[in-house]
C-alpha positions in Angstrom: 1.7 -0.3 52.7 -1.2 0.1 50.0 0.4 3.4 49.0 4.2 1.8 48.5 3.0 -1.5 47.0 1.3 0.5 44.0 4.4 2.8 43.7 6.9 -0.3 43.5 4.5 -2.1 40.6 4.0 1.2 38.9 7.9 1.0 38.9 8.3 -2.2 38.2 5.5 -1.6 34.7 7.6 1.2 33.5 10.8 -0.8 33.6 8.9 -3.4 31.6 7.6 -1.0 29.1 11.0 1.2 28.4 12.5 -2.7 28.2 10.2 -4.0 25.6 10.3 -0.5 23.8 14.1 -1.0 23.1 13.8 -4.7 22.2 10.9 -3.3 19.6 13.4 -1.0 17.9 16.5 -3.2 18.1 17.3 -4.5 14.6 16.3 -8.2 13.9 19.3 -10.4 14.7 20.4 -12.2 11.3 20.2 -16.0 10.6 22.9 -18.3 12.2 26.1 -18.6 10.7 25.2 -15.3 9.1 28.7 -12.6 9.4 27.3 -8.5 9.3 29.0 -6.6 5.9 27.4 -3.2 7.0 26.2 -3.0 10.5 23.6 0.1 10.0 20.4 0.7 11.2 17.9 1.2 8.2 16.5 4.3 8.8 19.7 5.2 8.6 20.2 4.0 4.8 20.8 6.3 2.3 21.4 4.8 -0.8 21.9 1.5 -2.8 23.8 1.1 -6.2 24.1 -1.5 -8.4 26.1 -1.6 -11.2 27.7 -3.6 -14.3 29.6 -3.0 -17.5 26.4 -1.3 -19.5 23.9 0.0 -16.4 23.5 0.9 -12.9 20.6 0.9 -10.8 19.8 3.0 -7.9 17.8 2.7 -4.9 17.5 6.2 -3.0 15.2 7.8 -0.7 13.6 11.4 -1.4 15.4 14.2 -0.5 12.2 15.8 0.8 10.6 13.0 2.3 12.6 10.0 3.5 9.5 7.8 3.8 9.2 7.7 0.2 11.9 5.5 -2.1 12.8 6.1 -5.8 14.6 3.8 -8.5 17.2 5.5 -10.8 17.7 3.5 -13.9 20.3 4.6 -16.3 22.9 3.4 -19.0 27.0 3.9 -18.3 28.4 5.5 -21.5 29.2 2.8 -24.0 33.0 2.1 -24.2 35.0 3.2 -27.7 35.3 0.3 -29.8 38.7 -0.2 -31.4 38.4 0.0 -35.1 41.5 -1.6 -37.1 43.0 1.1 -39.5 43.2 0.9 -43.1 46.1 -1.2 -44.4 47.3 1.5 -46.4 47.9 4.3 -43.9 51.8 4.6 -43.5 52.2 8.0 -43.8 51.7 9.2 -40.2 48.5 10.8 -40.4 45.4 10.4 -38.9 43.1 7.2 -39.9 39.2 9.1 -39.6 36.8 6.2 -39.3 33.5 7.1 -41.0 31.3 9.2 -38.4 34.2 9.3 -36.1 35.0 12.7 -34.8 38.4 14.3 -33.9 38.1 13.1 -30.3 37.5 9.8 -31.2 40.1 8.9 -34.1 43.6 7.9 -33.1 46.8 9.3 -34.6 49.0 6.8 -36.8 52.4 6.0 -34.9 54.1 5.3 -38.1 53.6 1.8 -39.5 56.3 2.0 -41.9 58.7 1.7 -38.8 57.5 -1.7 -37.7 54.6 -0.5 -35.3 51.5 -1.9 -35.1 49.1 -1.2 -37.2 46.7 2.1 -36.2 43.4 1.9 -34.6 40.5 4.3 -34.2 37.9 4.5 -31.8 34.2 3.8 -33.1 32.3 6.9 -32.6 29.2 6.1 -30.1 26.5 8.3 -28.7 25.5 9.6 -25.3 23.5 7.2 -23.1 20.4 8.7 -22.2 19.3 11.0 -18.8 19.1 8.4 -16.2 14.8 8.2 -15.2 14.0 8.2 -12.0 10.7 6.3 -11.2 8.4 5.8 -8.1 9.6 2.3 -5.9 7.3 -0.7 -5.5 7.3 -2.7 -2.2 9.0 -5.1 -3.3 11.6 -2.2 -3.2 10.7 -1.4 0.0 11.5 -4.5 1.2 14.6 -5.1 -0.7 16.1 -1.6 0.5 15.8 -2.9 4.2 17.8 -5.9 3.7 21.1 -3.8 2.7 21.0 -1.9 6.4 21.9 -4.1 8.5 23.8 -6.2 5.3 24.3 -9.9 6.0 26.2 -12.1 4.0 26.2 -15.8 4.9 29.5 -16.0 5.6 33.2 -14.1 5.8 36.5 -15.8 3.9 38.3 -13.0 4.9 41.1 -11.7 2.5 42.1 -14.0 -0.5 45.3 -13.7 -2.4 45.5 -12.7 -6.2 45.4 -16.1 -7.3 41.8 -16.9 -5.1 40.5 -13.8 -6.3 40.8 -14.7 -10.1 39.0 -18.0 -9.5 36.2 -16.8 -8.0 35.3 -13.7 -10.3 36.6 -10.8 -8.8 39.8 -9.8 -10.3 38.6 -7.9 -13.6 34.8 -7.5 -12.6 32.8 -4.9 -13.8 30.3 -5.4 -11.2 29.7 -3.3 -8.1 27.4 -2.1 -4.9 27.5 0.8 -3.3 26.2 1.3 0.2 25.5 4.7 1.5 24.6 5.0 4.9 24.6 8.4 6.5 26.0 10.4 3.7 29.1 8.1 3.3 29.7 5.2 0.9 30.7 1.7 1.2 32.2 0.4 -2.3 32.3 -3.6 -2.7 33.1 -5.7 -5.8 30.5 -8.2 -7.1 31.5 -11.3 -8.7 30.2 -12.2 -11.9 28.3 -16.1 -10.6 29.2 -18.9 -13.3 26.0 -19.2 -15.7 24.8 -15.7 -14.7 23.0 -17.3 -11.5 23.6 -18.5 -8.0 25.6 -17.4 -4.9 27.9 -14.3 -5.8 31.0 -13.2 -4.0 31.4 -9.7 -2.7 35.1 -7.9 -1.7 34.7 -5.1 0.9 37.1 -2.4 -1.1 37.6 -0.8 2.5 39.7 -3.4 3.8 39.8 -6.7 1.2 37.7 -8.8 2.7 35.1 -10.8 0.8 32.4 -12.4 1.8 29.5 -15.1 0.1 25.7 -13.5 -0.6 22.8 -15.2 0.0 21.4 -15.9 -3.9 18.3 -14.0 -3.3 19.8 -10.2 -2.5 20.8 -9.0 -6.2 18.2 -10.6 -9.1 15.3 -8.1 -7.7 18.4 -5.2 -8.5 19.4 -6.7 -11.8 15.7 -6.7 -13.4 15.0 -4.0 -11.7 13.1 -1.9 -14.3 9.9 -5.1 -13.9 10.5 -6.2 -10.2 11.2 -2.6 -8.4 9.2 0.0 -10.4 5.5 1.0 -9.1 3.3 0.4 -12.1 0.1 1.4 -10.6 -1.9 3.8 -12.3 -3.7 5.0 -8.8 -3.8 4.0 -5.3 -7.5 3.5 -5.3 -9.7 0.9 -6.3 -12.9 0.5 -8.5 -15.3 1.2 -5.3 -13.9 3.7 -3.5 -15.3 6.5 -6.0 -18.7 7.8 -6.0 -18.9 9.9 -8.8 -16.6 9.9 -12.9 -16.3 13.0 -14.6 -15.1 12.5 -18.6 -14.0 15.4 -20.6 -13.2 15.3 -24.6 -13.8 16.8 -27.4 -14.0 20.2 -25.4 -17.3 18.8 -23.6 -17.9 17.0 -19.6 -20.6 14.8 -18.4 -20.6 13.0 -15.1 -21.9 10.2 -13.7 -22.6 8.8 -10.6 -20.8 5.9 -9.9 -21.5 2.5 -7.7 -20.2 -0.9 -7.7 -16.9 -2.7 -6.7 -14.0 -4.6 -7.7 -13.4 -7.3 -9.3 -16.4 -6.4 -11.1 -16.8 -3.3 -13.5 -19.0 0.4 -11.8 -21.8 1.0 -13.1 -22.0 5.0 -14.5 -25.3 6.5 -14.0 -25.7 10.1 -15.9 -26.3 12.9 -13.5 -28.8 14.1 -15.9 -31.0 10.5 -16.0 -29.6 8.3 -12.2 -32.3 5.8 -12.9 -30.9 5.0 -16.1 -26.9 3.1 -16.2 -25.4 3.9 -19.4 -24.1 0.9 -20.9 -21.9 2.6 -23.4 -19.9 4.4 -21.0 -19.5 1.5 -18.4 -17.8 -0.8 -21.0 -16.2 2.1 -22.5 -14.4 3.3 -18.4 -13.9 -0.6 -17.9 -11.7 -0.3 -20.8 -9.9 2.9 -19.8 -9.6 1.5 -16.1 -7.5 -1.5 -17.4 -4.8 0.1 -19.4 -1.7 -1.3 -18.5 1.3 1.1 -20.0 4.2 -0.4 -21.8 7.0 2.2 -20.3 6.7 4.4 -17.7 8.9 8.0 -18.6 10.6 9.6 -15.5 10.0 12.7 -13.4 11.1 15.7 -15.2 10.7 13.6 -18.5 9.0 14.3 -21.4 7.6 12.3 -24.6 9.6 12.7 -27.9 8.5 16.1 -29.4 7.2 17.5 -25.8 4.2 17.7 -24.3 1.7 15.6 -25.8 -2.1 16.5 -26.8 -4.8 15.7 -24.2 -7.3 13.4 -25.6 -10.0 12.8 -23.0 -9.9 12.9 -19.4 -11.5 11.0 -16.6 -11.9 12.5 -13.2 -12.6 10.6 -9.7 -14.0 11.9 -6.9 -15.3 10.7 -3.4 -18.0 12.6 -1.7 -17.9 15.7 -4.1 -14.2 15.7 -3.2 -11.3 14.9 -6.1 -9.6 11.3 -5.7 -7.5 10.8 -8.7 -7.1 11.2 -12.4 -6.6 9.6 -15.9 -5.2 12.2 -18.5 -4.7 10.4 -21.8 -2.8 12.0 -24.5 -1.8 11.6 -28.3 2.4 12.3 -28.9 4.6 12.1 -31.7 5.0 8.4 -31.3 1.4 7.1 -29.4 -0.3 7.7 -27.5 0.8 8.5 -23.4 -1.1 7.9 -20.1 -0.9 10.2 -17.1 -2.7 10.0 -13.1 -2.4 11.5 -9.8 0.2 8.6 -8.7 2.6 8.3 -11.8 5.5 10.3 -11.8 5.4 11.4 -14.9 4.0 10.5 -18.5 3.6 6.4 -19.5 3.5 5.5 -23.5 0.2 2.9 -24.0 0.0 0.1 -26.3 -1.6 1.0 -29.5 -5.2 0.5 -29.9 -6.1 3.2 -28.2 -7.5 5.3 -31.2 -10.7 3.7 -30.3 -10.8 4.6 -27.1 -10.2 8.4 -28.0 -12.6 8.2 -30.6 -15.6 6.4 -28.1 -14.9 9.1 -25.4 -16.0 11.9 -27.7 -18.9 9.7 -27.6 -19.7 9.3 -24.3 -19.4 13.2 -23.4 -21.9 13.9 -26.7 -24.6 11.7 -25.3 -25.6 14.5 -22.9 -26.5 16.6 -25.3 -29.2 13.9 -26.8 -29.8 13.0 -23.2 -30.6 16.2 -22.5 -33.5 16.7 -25.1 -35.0 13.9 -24.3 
């Protein structure tokens, strides 16, 4: 009996685990009154894109690694702008706007006939390589909410005249869902005084549906609510030991202290001794905050910029991050083991080039000593 009780509750605790196992990966059920758009698991999300007249914005996970999320920010090319032609060109030609080239001017249908009156197109330049940049969790978070997406409720399909009134008929605004290697296209309508509870037409099948107000402003600023601005993953703390290089020289110290406070930087050369100098001089370099962060793959005008001074962080004589700064054509740029690229600093940071030289030729007096 002993034998078959314990084989019916061992049962009976599998059941129970394989149950609560299921309920732990089902998807979390929406609000009440809340209608499913796309009904996807989010693992199985692909891609979100938001677009309007001017940009898009693109949510995305790595190719290589799904657990990690990127944010594509680029510009759509500019449409031509129509130019009117001079008043005296009836002769059939070709009116040339200033700067305009051959594939942007428009030929003259003959105004002397009654037509109207020629236009050219405005010459306008390229929009720029979209940049793709490392996402924040506020991403993260933001990216879940489109797989399952929940709108707060269906009105099904409107006629041409419903459409109109609430924004959808000539919008430039749309969202594209990709889940599993194939997209869902919807229409986003523009909300009256840029803000509140936007309208969204399934393209698939016509039918629209009303958004909760708080899904599209974190995609619409996305470039200061979705982009990871951290400069390292670490925190003052969790090093033990700064290496600085300029001017072609190194000197490390041994560091100790903790956040929210600055470390203290004792020389290898002299441990009893904090430098001063070179703790207010790495409190400084530890708070730059970069004005624009470039993209993977991109570059500062001119190329490559001209290392400065270096800082180097290690943990238990192993290496835990980096701060390359560097002079370009236009400023000076920013670089660490968790940015994806180059970011251009503010400017007052001459100084801090200038102090670092500093701080690396104090060994040399430090040694004679």
């Amino acid at each position: 009996m002993k034998v078959r009780d314990l084989a019916v509750q061992g049962a009976l605790a599998a059941v129970a685990l394989v149950a609560a196992f299921l309920v732990w990966q089902r998807e979390p059920e929406g609000a009440p009154g809340e209608v499913t758009v796309v009904d996807a698991p989010a693992r199985a999300l692909d891609l979100v894109r938001y677009e309007d007249e001017a940009r898009f914005v693109e949510l995305f996970r790595d190719a290589k690694d799904r657990d990690q999320l990127w944010v594509r920010l680029g510009y759509k090319p500019p449409k031509p702008v129509p130019v009117p032609a001079a008043s005296g060109a009836a002769d059939g030609g070709v009116v040339a706007t200033p700067g305009a080239d051959a594939g942007t001017a428009v030929a003259a249908a003959g105004a002397d006939a009654g037509t109207a009156p020629v236009q050219v197109m405005a010459n306008t330049e390229p929009p720029p390589p979209p940049r793709e940049l490392r996402a924040n969790d506020v991403a993260e978070k933001l990216f879940a909410k489109f797989a399952p997406l929940r709108a707060m409720r269906s009105l099904g399909e409107l006629d041409a005249k419903k459409l109109e009134e609430v924004g959808l008929t000539s919008t430039q605004r749309k969202l594209t869902v990709t889940v599993g290697g194939k997209a869902q296209d919807f229409s986003l309508a523009s909300p009256a005084g840029g803000w509140g509870t936007p309208y969204l037409k399934r393209e698939a099948d016509g039918r629209v549906f009303l958004l909760g107000p708080a899904l599209l402003p974190d995609l619409e600023n996305a470039t200061s609510r979705l982009v990871d601005r951290r400069l390292h993953t670490f925190d003052l703390g969790e090093f033990d030991e700064v290496v600085i290089t300029a001017a072609g020289a190194s000197r490390t110290f041994t560091a100790s202290g903790k956040a929210p406070g600055p470390v203290n930087l004792m020389p290898k050369e002299s441990p009893d001794r904090p430098d001063e100098f070179a703790r207010n001089w790495h409190d400084r370099v530890w708070r730059l905050m970069p004005l624009d962060f470039l993209g993977r793959g991109e570059q500062p005008p001119g190329g490559e910029p001209e290392e400065s001074f270096r800082v180097e962080y290690r943990r238990d004589g192993k290496p835990l991050g980096e701060v390359r700064v560097a002079r370009g054509n236009d400023g000076f740029y920013v670089r660490t083991e968790h940015t994806t690229g180059w970011a251009r600093l503010h400017s007052g940071v001459d100084n801090l080039a200038t102090e670092a030289a500093k701080v690396t030729a104090q060994v040399s007096s430090s040694a004679g000593k």
